[in-house]
C-alpha positions in Angstrom: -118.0 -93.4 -3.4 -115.6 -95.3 -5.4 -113.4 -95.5 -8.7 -113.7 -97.7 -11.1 -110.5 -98.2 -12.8 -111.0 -98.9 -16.4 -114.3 -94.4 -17.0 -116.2 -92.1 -17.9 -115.6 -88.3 -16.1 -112.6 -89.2 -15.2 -109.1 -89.9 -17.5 -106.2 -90.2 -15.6 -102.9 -90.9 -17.2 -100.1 -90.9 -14.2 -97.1 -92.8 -12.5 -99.2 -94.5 -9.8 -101.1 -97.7 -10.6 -100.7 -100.4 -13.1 -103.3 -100.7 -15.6 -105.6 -103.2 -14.1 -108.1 -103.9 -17.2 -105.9 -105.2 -20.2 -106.0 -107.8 -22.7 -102.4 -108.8 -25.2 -105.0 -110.2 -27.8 -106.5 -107.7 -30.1 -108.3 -109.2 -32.3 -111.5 -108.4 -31.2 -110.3 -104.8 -31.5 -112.0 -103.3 -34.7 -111.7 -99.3 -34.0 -108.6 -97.7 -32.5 -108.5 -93.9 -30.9 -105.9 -92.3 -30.7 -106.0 -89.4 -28.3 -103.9 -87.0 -29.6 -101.9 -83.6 -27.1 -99.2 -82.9 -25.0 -98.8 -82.1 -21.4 -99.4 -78.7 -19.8 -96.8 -76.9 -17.6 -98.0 -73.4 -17.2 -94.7 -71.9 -16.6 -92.1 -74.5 -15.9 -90.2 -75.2 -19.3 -90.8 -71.5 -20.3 -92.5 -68.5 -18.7 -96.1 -68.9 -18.5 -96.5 -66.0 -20.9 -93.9 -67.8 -23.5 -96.6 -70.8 -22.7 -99.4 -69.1 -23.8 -97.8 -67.6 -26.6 -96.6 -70.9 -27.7 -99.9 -72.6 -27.5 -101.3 -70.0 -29.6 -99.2 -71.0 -32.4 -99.8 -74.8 -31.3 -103.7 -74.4 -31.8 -103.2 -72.4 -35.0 -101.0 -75.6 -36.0 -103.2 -77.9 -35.3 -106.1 -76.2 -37.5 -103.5 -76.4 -40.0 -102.5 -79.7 -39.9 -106.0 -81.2 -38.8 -107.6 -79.2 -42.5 -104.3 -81.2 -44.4 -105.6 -84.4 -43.8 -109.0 -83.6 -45.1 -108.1 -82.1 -47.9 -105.6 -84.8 -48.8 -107.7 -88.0 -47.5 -104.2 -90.5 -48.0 -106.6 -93.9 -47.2 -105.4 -95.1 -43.6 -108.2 -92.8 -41.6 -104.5 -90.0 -40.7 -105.8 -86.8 -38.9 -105.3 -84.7 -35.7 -108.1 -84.1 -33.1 -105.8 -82.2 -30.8 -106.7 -82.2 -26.9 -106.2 -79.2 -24.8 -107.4 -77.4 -22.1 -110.2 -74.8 -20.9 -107.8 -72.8 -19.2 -105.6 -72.2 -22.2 -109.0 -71.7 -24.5 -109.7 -69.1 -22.4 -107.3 -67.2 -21.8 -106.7 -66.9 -25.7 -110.0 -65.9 -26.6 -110.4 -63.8 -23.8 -107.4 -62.5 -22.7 -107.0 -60.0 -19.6 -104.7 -57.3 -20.0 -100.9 -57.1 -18.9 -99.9 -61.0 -18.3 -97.3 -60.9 -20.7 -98.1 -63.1 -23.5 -99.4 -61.8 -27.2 -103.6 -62.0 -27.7 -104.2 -63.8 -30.8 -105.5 -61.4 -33.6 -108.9 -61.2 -34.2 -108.8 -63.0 -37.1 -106.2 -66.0 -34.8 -108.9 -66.2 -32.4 -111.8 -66.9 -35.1 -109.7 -69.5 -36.3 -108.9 -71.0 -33.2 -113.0 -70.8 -32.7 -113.6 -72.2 -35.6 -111.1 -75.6 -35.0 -112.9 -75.6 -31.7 -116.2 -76.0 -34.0 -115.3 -78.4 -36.3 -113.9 -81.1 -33.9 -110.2 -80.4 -34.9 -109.3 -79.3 -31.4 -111.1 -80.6 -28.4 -111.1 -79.4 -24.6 -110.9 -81.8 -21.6 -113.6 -81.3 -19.0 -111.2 -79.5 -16.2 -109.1 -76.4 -16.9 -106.0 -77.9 -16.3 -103.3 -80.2 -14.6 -104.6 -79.5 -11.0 -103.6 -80.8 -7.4 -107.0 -81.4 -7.1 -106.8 -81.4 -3.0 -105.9 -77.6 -2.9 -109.5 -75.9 -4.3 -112.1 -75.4 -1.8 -115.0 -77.4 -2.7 -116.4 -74.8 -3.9 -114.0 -73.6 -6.3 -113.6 -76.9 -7.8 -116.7 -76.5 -8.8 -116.4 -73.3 -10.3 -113.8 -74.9 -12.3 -115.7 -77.5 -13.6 -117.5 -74.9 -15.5 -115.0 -73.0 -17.3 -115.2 -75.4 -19.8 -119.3 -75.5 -20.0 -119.3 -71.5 -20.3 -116.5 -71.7 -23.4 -119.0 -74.6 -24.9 -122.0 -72.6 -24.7 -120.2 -70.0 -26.3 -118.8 -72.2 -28.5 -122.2 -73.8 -29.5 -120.2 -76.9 -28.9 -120.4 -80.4 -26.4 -119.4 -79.5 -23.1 -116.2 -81.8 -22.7 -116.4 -84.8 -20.6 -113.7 -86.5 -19.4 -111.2 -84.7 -17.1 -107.4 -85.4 -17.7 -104.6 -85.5 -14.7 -101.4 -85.4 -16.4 -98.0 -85.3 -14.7 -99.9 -85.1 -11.0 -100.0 -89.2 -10.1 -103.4 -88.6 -8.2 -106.2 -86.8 -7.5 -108.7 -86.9 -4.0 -111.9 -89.3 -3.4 -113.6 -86.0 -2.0 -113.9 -84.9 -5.5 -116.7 -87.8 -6.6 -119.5 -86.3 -4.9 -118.9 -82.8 -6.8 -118.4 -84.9 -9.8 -122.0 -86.4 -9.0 -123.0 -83.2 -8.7 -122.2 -81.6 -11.7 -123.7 -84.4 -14.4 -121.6 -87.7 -13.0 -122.5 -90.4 -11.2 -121.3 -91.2 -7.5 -118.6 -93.4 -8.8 -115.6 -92.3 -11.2 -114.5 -94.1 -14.5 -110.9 -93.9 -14.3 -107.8 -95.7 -16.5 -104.8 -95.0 -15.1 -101.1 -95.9 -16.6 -97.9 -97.1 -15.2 -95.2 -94.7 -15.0 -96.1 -92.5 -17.7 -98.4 -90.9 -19.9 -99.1 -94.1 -22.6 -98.0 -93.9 -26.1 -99.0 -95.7 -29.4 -97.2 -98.8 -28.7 -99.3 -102.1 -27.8 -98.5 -101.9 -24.3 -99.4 -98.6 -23.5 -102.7 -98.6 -24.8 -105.8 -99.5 -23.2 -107.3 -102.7 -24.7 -110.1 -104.2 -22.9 -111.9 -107.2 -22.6 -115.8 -107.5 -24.1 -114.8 -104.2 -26.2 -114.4 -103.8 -29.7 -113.1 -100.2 -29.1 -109.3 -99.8 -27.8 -107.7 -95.9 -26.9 -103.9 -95.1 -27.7 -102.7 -92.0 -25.4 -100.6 -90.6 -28.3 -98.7 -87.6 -26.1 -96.3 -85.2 -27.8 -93.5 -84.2 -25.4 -94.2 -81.6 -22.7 -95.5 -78.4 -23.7 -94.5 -79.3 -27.7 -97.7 -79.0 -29.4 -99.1 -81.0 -32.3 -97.6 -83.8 -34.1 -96.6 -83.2 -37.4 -98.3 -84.3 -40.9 -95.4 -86.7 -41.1 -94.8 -87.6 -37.7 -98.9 -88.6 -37.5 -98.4 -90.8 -40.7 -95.8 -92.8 -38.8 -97.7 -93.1 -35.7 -100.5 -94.6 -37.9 -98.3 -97.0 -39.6 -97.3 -98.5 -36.4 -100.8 -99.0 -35.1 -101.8 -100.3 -38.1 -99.1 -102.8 -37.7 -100.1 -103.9 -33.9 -103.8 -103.7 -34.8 -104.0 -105.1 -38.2 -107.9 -105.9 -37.8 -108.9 -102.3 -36.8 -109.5 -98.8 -37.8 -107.4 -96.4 -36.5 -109.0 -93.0 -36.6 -107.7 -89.5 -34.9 -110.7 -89.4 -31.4 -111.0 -87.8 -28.1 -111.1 -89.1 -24.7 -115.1 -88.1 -24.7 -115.6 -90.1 -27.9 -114.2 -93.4 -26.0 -115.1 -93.3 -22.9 -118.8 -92.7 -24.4 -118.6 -96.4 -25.6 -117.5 -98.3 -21.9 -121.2 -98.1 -20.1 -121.6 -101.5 -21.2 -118.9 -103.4 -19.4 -118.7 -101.2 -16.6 -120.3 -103.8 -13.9 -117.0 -105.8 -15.3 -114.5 -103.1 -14.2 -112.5 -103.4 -11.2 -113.5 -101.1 -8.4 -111.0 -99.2 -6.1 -113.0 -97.2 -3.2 -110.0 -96.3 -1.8 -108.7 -92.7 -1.1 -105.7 -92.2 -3.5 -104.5 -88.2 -3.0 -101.4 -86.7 -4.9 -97.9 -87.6 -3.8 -96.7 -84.7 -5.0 -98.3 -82.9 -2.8 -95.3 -82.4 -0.9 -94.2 -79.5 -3.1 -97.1 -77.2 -1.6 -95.8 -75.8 1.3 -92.6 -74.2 -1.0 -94.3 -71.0 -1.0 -96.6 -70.5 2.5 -97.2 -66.4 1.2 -98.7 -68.3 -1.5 -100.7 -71.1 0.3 -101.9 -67.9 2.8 -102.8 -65.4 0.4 -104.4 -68.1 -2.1 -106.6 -69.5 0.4 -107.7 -66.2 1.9 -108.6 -65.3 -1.4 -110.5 -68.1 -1.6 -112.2 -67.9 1.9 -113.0 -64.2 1.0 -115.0 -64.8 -2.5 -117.0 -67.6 -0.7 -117.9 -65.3 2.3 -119.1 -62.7 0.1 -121.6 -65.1 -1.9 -122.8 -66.2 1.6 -123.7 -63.1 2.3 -125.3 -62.5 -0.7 -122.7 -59.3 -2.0 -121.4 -61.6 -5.1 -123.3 -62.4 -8.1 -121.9 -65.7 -9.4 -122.7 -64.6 -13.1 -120.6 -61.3 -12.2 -118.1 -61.3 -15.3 -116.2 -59.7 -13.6 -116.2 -62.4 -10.7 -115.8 -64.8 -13.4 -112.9 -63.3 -14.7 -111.7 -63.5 -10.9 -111.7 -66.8 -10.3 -110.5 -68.3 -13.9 -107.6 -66.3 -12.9 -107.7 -67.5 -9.6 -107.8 -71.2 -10.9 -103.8 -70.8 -12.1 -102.7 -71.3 -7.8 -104.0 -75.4 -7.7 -102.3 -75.7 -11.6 -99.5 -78.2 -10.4 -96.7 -75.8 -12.2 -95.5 -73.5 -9.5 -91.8 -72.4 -11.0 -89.4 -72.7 -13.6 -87.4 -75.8 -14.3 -84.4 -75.5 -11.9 -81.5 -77.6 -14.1 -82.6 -75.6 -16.7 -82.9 -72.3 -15.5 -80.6 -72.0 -12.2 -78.3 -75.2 -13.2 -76.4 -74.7 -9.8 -75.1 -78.0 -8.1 -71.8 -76.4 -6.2 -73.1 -73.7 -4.1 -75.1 -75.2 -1.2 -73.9 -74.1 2.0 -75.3 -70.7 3.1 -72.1 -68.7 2.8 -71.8 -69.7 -0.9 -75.7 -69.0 -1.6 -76.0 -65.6 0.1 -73.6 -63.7 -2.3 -75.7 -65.5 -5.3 -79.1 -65.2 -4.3 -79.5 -61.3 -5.2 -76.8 -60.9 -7.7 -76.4 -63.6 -9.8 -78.2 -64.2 -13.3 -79.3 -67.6 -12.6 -80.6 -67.5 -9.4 -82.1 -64.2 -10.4 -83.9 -66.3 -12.9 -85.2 -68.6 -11.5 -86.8 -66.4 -8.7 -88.1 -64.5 -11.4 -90.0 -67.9 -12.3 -91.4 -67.9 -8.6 -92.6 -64.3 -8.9 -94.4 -65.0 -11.9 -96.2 -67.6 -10.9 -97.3 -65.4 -8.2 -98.5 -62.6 -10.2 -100.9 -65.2 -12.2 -102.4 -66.4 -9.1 -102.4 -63.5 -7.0 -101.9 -60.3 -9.0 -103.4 -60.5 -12.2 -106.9 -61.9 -10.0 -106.9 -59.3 -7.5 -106.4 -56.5 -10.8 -109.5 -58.3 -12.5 -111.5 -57.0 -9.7 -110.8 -53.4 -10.6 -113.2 -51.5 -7.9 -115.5 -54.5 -7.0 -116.2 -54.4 -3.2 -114.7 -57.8 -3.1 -110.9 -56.3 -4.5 -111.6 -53.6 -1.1 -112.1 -56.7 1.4 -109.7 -58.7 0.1 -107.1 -56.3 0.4 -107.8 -55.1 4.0 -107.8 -59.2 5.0 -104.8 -59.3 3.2 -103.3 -56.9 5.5 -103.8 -58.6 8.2 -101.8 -61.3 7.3 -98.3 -59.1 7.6 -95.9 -61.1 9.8 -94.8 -58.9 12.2 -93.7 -58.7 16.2 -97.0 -58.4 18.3 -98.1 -55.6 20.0 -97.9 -56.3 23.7 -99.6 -53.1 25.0 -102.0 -54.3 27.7 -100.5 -57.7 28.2 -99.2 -58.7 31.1 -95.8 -60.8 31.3 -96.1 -64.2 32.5 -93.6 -65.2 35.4 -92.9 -68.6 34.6 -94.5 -69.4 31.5 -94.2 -73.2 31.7 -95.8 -73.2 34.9 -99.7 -73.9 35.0 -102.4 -72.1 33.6 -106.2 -71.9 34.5 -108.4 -69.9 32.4 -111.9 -71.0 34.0 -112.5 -74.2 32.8 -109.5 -74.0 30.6 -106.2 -75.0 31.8 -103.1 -75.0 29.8 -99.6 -75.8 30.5 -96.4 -75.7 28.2 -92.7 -77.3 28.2 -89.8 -75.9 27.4 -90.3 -75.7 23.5 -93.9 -74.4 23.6 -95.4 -76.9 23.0 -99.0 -78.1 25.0 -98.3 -80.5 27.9 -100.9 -79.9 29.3 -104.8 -78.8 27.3 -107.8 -79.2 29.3 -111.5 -78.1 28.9 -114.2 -79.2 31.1 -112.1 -82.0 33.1 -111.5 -83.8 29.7 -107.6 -83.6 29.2 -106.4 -83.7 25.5 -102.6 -83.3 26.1 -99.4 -84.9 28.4 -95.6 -85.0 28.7 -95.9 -87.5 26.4 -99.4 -86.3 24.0 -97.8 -82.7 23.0 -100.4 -80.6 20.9 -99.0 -77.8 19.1 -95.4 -78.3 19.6 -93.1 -76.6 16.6 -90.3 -78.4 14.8 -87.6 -77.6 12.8 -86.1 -80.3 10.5 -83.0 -80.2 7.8 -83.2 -83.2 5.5 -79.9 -85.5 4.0 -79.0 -87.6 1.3 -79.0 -90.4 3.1 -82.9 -89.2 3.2 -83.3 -88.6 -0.5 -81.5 -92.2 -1.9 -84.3 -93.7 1.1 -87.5 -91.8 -1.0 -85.5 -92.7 -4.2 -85.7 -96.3 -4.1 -89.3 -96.6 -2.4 -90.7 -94.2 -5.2 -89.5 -94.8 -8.5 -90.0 -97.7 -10.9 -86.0 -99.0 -11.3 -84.7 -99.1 -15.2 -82.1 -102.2 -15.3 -82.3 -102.2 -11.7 -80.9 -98.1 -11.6 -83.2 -95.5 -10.3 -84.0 -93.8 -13.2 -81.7 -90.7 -14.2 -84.4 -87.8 -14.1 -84.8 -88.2 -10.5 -82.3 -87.3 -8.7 -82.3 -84.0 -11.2 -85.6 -83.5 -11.1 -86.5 -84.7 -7.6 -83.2 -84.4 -5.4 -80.6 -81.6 -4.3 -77.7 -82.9 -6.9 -74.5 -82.0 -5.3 -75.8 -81.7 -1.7 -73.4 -84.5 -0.6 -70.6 -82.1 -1.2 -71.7 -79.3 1.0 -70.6 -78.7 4.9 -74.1 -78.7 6.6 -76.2 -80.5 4.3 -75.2 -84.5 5.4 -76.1 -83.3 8.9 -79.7 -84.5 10.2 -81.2 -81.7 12.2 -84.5 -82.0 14.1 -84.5 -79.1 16.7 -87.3 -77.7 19.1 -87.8 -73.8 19.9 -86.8 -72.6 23.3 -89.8 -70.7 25.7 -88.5 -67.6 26.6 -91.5 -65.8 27.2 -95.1 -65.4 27.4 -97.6 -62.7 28.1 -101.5 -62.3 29.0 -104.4 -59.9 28.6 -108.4 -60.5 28.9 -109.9 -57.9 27.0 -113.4 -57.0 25.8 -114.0 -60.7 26.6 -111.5 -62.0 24.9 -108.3 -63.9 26.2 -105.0 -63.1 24.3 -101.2 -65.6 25.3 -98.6 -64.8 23.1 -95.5 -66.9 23.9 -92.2 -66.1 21.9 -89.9 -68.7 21.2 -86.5 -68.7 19.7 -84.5 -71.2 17.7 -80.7 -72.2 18.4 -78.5 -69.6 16.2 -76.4 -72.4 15.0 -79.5 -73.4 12.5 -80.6 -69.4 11.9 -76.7 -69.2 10.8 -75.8 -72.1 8.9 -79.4 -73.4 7.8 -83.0 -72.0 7.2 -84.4 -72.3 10.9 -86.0 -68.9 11.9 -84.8 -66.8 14.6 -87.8 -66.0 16.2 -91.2 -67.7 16.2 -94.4 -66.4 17.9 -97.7 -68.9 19.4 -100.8 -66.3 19.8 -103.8 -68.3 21.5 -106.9 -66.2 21.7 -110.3 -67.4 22.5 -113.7 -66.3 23.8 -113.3 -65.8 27.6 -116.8 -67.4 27.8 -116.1 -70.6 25.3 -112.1 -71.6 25.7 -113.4 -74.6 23.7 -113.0 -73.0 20.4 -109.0 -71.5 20.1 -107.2 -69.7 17.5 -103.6 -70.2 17.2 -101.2 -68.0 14.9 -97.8 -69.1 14.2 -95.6 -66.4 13.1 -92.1 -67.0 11.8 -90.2 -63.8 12.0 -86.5 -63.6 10.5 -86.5 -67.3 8.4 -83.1 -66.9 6.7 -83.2 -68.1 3.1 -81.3 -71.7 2.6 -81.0 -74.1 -0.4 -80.3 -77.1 2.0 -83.7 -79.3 2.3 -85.8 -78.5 5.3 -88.7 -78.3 6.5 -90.7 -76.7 9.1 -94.1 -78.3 10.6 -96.3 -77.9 13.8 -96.8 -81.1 15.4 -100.1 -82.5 17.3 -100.0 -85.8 18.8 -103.2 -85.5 21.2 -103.7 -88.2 23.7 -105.9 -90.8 21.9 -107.0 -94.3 22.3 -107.4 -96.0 19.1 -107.8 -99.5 20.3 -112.0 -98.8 19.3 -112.0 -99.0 15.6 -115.4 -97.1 16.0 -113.4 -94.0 17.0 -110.2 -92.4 15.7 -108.8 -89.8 12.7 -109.9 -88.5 9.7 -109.4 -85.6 7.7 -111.8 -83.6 5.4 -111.1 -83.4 1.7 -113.3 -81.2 -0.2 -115.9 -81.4 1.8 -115.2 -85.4 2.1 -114.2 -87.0 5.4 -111.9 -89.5 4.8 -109.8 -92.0 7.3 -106.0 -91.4 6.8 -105.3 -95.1 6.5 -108.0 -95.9 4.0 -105.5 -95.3 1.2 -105.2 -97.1 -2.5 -101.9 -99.2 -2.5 -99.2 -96.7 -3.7 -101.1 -93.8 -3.0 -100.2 -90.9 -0.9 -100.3 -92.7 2.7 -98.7 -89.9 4.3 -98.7 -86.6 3.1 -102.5 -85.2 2.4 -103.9 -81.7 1.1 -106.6 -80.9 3.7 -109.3 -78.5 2.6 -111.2 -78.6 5.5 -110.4 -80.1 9.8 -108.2 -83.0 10.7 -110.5 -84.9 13.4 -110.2 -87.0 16.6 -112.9 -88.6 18.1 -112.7 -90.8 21.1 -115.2 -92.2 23.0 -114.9 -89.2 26.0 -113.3 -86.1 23.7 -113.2 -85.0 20.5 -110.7 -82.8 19.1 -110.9 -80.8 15.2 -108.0 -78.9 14.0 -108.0 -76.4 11.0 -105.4 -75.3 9.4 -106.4 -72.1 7.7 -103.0 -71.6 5.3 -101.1 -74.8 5.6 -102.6 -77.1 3.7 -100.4 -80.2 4.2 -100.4 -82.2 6.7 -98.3 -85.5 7.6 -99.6 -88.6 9.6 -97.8 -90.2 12.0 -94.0 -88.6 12.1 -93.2 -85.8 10.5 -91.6 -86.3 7.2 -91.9 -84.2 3.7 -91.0 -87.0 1.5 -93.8 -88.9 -0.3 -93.8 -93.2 -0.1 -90.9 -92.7 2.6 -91.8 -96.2 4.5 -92.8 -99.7 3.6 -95.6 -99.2 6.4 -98.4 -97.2 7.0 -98.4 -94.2 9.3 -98.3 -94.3 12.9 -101.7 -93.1 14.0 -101.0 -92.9 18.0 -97.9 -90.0 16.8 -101.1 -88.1 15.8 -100.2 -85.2 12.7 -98.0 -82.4 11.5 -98.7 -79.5 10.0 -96.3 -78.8 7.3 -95.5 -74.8 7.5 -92.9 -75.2 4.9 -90.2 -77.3 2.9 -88.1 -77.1 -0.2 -87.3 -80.6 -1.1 -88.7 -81.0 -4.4 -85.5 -80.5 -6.8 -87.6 -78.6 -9.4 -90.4 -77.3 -10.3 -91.9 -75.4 -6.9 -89.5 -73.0 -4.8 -86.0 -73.9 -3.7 -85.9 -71.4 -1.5 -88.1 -68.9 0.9 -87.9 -66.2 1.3 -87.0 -65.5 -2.2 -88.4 -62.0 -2.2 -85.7 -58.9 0.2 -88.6 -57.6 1.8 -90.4 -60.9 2.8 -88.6 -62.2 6.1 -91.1 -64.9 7.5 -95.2 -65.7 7.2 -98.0 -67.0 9.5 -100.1 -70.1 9.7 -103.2 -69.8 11.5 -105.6 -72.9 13.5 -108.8 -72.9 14.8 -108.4 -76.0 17.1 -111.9 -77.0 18.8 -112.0 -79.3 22.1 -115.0 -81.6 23.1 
């Protein structure tokens, strides 16, 4: 599968590559389109019911302003095809009760039907701005057909050309469901340098053996539709750099229509490129849980043949569901909280329930869970899919276990033989010793399973700083430290102190019952890090198998009593397996929508790290094989653990195997700051099937 930078399904406007198809001279150029719409943040400058609300009145505007240019033709080809998305269309025209923003009128949604109609506002193919690695395979294919469904409806062209804006990536392992639905097995893509494009000469995409060039013309975030006047201006300065050409009002569809006949001439990238943002996933791990298990639950049930895909009221389901991957997960935090003093726990704690700003901005957080997880699960009204969800749900409480029947372990880091399973942990819980069937996966040196806790610095934020951003005047630019740092950490007491702290093994219990084998080991962390940063006081490792096939184990992690903290931090499982990777025929990989992917075949620039895993990280050596699936944590880390994207000139160290990300809050905006944000939440689970062979 590969991409070929310069396409046709795919647009991709986003700070990762440089263009690599562009010519200076345009005077071959004899049609210009300009792509006219603004980015989407569903919830992040305003509420996402403000958002709605305002791109009611956007759409509305743009019918307006596209029917002034044809009634008042001024000579120089001015208009408005304004670009927007599924989701938004939908929502509009069909909107579900009790989210919060206003339904258009009747007669609003005819008119927004009818700009829909007549060309003056367009749909990309995908309902939104998604971290593409976080659907199922399955639902990203439900996605792909929200906008179908509203064309059909519509009587209009399904859209064809799926925009990424504001989210520098997207996964390989979406090309073969791309293929599937209408594409080919490779993925016309153009993507720009540090930013969206614009109208300018340079930010346009001019190409070589084509008479046709495509201006990005972006409003800012979340503003709507140019103006009448500003529109005239923007033509008058295209005019100006293309003085040969047309310029005419277009859509991404419309261009990328015209590039099958230089395609063989486009560069091709076959490469996996990912999302370095991803980092920001594991803010809210209730989330990530509940999310996925909603996801896991709706795929079960049309396995089994109890779900009607055509069900309206499944579809209503899962276009709500389709708000969790949107890559808006909170409010914008110098906006909304605007706190840079109070860092330390004792300053945060009196805050964190009481004041207006920090109210606020939780209030962001619990919104965006509402739309992903509320407002879904209400759309299934009495559906038996609402009644299993619920009771799966359930069972995702963090809570103490229940040791009735277990038997206390004397020395729980001493041996452990379980037929032909033997198991053996250090101090910290973590696997010293895994062995199935003679084949050992584990050592004093190879630990599997081992939990960390890590506070982040500074020092660790200027390091991401200058390996990630393109420098202005040689400066970092002066967004990122706002948007993507902790401004004011340096000041606070604990926050320039590195931590990187293991559990201690305090206990561990037995029971083999009804042919299953149950250890539970409980592990605490030092009180200094419960007390003066986020480290949980208690964390529980439940192994269960089948007493007659220990090669298949389920692991729960379950962090009890995480205090809330602003400082950075982040919490991971690590498991660095014994493994020879001197034989390039064996090794890692990792499955990506259904893709399996090696972790160091990754684009230049791309996310070489940090990874959204829909599926098993695998090892496979030439006498074992080992797959580990993370069922709630969907970031992982290769080589040592770190949260933060581009963090090294090198590429990961394979033989330190990966990590599990639990949790972290070092993003400076946009996802959450803190968990638990909610009084009566105190902690979560991760679960992992880990297989040996």
């Amino acid at each position: 599968m590969m991409w070929r930078i310069g396409l046709r399904w795919l647009c991709w406007a986003a700070a990762l590559l440089g263009l690599l198809v562009s010519a200076r001279d345009v005077s071959h150029v004899t049609h210009v389109h300009v792509v006219q719409t603004c980015h989407l943040d569903v919830g992040f400058a305003d509420t996402a019911a403000h958002e709605l609300d305002n791109y009611k009145k956007y759409l509305l505007e743009a019918k307006t302003t596209a029917e002034w240019f044809q009634q008042h033709p001024p000579g120089h080809g001015e208009g408005l095809v304004f670009t927007t998305h599924p989701y938004i269309v939908s929502l509009l025209l069909d909107c579900p009760p009790g989210m919060g923003f206003t339904c258009p009128t009747p007669t609003e949604q005819d008119q927004i039907r009818a700009a829909l109609r007549n060309g003056d506002v367009v749909m990309q193919a995908f309902p939104h701005n998604s971290e593409t690695a976080t659907f199922s395979s399955a639902f990203f294919e439900e996605a792909l057909q929200l906008g179908k469904r509203l064309s059909v409806q519509l009587n209009i062209s399904s859209p064809l050309v799926m925009t990424q804006r504001d989210v520098p990536g997207a996964t390989r392992g979406m090309i073969p469901l791309l293929a599937r639905n209408d594409s080919r097995t490779e993925v016309l893509a153009t993507v720009h340098p540090y930013g969206y494009g614009g109208i300018t000469l340079e930010d346009c995409i001019v190409l070589d053996g084509l008479s046709h060039a495509l201006c990005p013309d972006y409003n800012n975030d979340n503003a709507g539709p140019w103006s009448v006047d500003q529109i005239q201006d923007h033509w008058a300065s295209l005019r100006s750099e293309f003085t040969n050409a047309t310029v005419l009002p277009s859509s991404f569809d419309a261009f990328f229509r015209l590039l099958d006949p230089i395609r063989a001439q486009l560069p091709i990238v076959e490469d996996e490129i990912g999302d370095t943002w991803i980092y920001g996933v594991p803010s809210d791990p209730v989330k990530n849980t509940q999310y996925r298990e909603m996801l896991r639950a709706w795929e079960d049930c049309q396995s089994h043949g109890q779900c009607n895909a055509s069900d309206p009221i499944l579809l209503n389901f899962t276009r709500l569901l389709l708000k969790n991957p949107e890559h808006t997960w909170g409010g914008d935090v110098k906006n909304v909280l605007g706190d840079v003093t109070n860092w330390d726990n004792t300053a945060f704690y009196p805050l964190q329930y009481n004041a207006s700003n920090f109210l606020a901005i939780a209030a962001t957080w619990n919104e965006q869970r509402d739309w992903g997880l509320t407002y879904p699960m209400q759309a299934l009204g009495g559906h038996p899919l609402a009644n299993d969800i619920r009771q799966r749900l359930q069972e995702l409480e963090p809570r103490s276990p229940g040791l009735s029947g277990y038997q206390k372990i004397s020395d729980p880091t001493a041996m452990l033989t379980y037929e032909s399973l033997r198991l053996q942990f250090n101090a910290a819980g973590g696997l010293v010793q895994l062995e199935h069937g003679g084949t050992s996966f584990a050592s004093t040196q190879d630990v599997v399973a081992l939990f960390e806790y890590q506070s982040h610095t500074p020092d660790e934020y200027d390091k991401f700083f200058n390996h990630y951003f393109e420098l202005i005047e040689g400066q970092i630019p002066s967004y990122a430290p706002k948007d993507f740092g902790k401004p004011g950490l340096n000041t606070s007491q604990y926050g320039n102190w590195k931590q990187t702290a293991h559990a201690q093994l305090v206990a561990a219990f037995e029971r083999q019952k009804d042919g299953v084998t149950d250890l539970q080991l409980e592990l605490v962390m030092n009180t200094n890090l419960t007390k003066h940063y986020g480290a949980p006081a208690t964390v529980w490792l439940h192994y269960q198998w089948a007493t007659a096939n220990p090669s298949q184990l389920q692991l729960t992690v379950t962090i009890l009593n995480k205090p809330a903290t602003r400082l950075p931090e982040s919490l991971w499982l690590r498991f660095d397996p014994s493994t020879d990777l001197s034989n390039t025929n064996y090794g890692w990989s990792m499955d990506k929508l259904n893709t399996t992917l090696h972790p160091l075949d990754v684009a230049i620039n791309g996310s070489t790290v940090l990874h959204a895993v829909s599926g098993s990280v695998h090892y496979t050596g030439n006498d074992r094989r080992l797959s580990v699936t993370a069922l709630d944590a969907p970031v992982i880390a290769w080589g040592h653990p770190t949260p933060f994207p581009a963090c090294c000139d090198a590429l990961p160290d394979l033989n330190q195997g990966f990590s599990s990300c639990l949790y972290n809050n070092i993003w400076g905006t946009n996802y959450i700051m803190w968990f638990p944000y909610r009084p009566e939440e105190t902690g979560f689970i991760s679960r992992y099937q880990i297989r040996l062979g």
